[in-house]
C-alpha positions in Angstrom: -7.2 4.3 11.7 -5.9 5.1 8.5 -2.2 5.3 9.1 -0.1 4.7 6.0 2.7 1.2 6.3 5.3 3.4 7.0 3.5 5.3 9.7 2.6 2.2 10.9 5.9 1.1 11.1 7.5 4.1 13.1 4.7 3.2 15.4 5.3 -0.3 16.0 9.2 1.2 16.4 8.0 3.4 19.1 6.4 0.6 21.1 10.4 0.3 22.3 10.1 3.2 24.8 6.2 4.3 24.7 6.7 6.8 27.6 9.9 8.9 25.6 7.6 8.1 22.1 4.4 9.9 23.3 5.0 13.2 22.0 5.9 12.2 18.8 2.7 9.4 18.8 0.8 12.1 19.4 1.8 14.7 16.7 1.5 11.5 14.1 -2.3 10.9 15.4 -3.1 14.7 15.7 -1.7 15.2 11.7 -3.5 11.8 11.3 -6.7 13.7 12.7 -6.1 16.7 10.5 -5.8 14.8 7.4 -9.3 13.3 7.8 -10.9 16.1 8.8 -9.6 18.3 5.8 -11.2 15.2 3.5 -14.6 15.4 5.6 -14.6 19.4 4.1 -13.8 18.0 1.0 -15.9 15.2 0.7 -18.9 17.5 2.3 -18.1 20.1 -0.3 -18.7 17.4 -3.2 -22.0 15.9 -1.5 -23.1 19.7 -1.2 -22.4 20.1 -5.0 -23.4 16.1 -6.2 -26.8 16.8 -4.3 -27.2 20.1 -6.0 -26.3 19.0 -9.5 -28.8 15.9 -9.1 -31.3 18.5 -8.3 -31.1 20.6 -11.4 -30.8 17.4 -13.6 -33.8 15.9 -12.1 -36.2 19.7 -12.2 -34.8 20.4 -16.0 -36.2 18.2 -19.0 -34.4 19.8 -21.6 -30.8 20.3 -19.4 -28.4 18.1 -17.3 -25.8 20.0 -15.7 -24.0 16.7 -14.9 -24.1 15.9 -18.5 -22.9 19.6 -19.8 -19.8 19.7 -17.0 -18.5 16.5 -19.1 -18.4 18.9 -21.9 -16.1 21.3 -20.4 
């Protein structure tokens, strides 16, 4: 699910009392949940811009945008 060793590890430690650990298994899963969907944007974002950057390179013969940004 992505959790990191150390979030893993407060899990496993809350496996001890689940029913007093639940809120705070929840708000690790929820900011777990938050974290991937912020990189979805992201990675969207650079699909949308990859996808558009391949376009221009592809329709140009004298110009690759992909090429120039390496430039800058």
């Amino acid at each position: 699910m992505g959790f990191s060793l150390a979030e893993i590890s407060a899990l496993l430690n809350f496996r001890e009392n689940p029913q007093a650990a639940r809120p705070q298994v929840r708000s690790l899963a929820f900011q777990k949940l938050t974290d991937i969907e912020l990189h979805l944007e992201e990675l969207g974002r650079l699909r949308d811009e990859l996808r558009l950057l391949t376009n221009l390179c592809g329709a140009s013969p004298d110009r690759c945008p992909i090429l120039e940004s390496l430039d800058k």
